[in-house]
TIRO-2110 file (N, C-alpha, C; in Angstrom, 1 decimal):
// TIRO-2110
-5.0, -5.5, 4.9, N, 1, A
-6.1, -5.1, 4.0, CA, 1, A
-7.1, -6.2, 4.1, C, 1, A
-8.2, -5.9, 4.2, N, 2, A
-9.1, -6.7, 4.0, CA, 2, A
-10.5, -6.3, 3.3, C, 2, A
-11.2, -7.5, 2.8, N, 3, A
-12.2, -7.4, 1.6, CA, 3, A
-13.1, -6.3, 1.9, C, 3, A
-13.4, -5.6, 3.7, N, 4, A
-14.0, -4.6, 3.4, CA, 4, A
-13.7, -3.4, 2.9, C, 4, A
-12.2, -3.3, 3.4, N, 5, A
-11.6, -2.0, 3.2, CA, 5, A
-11.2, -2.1, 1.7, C, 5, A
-10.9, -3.1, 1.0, N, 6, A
-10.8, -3.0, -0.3, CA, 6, A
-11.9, -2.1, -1.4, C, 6, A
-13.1, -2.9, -0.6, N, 7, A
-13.9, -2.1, -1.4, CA, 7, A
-15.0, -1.0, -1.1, C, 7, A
-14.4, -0.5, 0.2, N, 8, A
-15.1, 0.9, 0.4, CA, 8, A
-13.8, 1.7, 0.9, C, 8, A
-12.6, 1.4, 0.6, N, 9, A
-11.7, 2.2, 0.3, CA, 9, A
-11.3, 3.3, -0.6, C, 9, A
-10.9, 4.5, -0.5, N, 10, A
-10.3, 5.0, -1.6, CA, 10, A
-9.1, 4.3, -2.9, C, 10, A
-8.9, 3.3, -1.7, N, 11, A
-8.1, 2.2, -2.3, CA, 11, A
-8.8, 1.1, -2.9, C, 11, A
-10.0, 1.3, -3.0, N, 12, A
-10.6, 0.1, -3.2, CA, 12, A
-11.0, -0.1, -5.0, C, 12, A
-10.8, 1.0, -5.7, N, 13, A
-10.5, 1.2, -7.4, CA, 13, A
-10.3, -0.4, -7.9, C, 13, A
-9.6, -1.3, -7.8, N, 14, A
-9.2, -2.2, -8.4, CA, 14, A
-10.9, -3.5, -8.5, C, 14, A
-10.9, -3.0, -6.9, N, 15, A
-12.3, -4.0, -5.9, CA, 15, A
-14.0, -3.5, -7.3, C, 15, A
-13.8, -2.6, -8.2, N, 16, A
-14.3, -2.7, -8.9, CA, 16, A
-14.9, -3.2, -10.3, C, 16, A
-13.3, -3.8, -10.8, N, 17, A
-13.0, -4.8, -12.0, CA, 17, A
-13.2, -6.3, -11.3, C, 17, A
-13.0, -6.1, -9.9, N, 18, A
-12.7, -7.9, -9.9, CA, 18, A
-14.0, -8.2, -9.4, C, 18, A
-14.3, -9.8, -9.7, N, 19, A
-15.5, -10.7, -9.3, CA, 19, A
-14.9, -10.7, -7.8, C, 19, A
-16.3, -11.2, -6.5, N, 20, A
-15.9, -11.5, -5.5, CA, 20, A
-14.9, -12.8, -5.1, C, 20, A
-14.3, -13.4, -6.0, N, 21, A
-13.8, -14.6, -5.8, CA, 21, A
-12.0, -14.2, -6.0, C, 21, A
-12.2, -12.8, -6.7, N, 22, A
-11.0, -12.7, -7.3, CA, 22, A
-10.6, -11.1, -6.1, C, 22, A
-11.7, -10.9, -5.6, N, 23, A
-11.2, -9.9, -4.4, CA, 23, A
-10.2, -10.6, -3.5, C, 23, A
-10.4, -12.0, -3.1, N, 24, A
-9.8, -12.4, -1.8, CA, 24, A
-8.5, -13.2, -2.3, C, 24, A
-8.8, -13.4, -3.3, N, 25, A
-6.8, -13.8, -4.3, CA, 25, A
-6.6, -12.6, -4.5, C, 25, A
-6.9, -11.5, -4.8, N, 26, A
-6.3, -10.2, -4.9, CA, 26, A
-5.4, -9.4, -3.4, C, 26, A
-6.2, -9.7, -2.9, N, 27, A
-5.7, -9.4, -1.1, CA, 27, A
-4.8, -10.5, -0.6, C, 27, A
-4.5, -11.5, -1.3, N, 28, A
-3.8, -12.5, -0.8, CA, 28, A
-2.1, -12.7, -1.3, C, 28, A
-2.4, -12.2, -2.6, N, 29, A
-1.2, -12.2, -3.7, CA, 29, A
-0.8, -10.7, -3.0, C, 29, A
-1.3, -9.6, -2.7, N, 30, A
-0.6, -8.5, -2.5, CA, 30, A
-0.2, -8.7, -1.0, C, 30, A
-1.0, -8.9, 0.0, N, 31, A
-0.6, -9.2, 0.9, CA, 31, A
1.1, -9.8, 1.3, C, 31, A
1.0, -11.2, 0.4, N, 32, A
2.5, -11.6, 0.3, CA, 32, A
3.0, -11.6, -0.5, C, 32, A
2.8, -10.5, -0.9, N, 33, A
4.0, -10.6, -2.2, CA, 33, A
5.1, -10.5, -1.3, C, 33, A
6.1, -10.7, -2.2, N, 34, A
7.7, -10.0, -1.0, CA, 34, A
8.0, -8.7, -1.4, C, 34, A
7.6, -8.5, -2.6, N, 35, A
7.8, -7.0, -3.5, CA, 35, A
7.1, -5.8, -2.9, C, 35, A
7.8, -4.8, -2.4, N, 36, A
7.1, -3.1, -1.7, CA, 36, A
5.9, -3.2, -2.7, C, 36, A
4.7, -3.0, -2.0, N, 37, A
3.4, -2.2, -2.7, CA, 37, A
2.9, -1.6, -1.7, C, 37, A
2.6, -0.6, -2.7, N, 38, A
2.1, 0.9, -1.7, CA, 38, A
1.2, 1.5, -2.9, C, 38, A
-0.1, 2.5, -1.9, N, 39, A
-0.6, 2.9, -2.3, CA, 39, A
-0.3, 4.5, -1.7, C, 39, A
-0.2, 5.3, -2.9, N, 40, A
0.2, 6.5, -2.8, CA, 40, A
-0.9, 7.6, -3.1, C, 40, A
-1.6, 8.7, -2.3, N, 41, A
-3.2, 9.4, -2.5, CA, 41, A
-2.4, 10.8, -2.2, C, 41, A
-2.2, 11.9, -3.1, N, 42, A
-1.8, 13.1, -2.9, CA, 42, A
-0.3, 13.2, -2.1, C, 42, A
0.1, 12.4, -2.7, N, 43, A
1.3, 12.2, -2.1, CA, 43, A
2.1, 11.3, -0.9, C, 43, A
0.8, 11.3, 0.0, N, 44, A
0.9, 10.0, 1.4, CA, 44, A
0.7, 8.8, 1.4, C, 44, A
1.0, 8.1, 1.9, N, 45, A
0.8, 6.8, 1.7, CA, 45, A
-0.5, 6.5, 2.8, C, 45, A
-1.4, 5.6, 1.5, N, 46, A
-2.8, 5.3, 1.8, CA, 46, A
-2.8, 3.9, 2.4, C, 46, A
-2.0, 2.9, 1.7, N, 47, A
-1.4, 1.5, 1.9, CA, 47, A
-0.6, 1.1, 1.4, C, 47, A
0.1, 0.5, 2.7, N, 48, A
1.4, -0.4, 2.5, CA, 48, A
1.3, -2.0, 2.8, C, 48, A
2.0, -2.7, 2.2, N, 49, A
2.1, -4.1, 2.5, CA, 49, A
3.4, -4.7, 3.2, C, 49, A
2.8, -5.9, 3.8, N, 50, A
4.1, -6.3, 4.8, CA, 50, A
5.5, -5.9, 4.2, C, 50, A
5.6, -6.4, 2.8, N, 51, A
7.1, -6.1, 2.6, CA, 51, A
7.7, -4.7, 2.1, C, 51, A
6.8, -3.5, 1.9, N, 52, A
7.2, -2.4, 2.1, CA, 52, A
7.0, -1.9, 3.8, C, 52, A
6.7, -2.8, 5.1, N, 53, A
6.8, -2.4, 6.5, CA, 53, A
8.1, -2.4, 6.6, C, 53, A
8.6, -4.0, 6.5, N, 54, A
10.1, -3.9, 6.4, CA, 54, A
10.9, -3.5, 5.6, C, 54, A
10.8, -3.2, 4.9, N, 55, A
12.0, -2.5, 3.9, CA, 55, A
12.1, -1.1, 4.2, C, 55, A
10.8, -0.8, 5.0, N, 56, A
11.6, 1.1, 5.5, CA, 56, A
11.5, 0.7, 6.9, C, 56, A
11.5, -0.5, 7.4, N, 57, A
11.8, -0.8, 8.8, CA, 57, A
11.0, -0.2, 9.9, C, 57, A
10.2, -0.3, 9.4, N, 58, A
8.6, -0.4, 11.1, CA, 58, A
8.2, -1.2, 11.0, C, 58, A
7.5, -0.9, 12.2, N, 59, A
6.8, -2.0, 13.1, CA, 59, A
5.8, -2.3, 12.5, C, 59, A
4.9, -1.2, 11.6, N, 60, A
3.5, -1.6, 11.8, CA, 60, A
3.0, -0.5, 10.7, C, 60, A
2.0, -0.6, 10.0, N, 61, A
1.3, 0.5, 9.1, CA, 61, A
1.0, 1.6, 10.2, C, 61, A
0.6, 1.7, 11.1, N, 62, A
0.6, 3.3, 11.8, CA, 62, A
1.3, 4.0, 11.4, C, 62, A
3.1, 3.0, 11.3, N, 63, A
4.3, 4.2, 11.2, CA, 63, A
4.3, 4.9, 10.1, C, 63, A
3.3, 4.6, 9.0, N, 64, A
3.8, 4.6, 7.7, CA, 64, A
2.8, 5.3, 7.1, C, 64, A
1.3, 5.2, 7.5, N, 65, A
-0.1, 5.5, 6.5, CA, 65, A
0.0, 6.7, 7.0, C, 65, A
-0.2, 7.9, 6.4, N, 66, A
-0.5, 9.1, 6.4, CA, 66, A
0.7, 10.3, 6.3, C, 66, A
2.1, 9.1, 5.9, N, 67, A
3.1, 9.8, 6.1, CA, 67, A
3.7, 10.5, 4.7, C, 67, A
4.3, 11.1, 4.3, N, 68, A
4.3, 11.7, 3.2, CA, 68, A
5.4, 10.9, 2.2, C, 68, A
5.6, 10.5, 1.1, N, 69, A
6.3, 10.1, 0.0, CA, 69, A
7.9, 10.1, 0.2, C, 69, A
8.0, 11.6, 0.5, N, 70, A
9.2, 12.2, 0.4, CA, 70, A
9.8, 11.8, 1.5, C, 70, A
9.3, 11.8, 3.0, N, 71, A
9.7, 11.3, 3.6, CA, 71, A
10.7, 9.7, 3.8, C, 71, A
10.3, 8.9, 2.9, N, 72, A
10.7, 7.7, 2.9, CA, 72, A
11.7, 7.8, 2.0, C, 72, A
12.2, 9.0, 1.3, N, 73, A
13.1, 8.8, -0.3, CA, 73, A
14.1, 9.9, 0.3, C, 73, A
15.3, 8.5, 0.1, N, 74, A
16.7, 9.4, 0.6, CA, 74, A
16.7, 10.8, -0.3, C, 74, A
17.2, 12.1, 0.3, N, 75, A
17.4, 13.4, -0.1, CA, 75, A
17.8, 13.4, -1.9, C, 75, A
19.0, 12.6, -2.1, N, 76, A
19.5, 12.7, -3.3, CA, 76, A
18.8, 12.4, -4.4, C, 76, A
17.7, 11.2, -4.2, N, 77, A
16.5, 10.8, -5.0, CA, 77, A
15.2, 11.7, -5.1, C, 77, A
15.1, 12.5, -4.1, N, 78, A
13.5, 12.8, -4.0, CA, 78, A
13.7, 14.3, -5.3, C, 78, A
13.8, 14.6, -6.3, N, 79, A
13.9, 15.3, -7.7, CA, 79, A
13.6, 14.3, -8.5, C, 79, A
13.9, 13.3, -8.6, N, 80, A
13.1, 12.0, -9.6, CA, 80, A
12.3, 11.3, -8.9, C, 80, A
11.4, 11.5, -7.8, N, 81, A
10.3, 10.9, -7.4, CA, 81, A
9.0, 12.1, -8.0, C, 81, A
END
């Protein structure tokens, strides 16, 4: 993610409360967090962060952005998603 796409993103909602100073600590803290964050738009995933890459184990956000929710949630779970 970066400061453009933050804020002419669909994802970029948050890029509206913050000052520019607190845009680029905002992308930095989610960036590394170690904790999955993902952004979820009608179901798909809009963005993901390095530590939700590996935790469903790809390579790269291509594998991941535009792919559906359900997809990623073992069978037994996806009724309480």
């Amino acid at each position: 993610m970066n400061k453009s796409e933050l804020i002419s993103s669909e994802n970029g909602m948050a890029a509206k409360f913050l000052g520019e100073n607190d845009i680029d600590l905002f992308i930095e803290i989610v960036e590394n967090s170690p904790n999955f964050i993902a952004v979820i738009r009608d179901y798909k995933y809009t963005f993901i962060n390095p530590a939700g890459i590996r935790l469903l184990r790809c390579n790269s956000t291509d594998q991941i952005i535009g792919r559906k929710l359900l997809d990623t949630v073992a069978p037994e779970y996806q009724t309480s998603v």
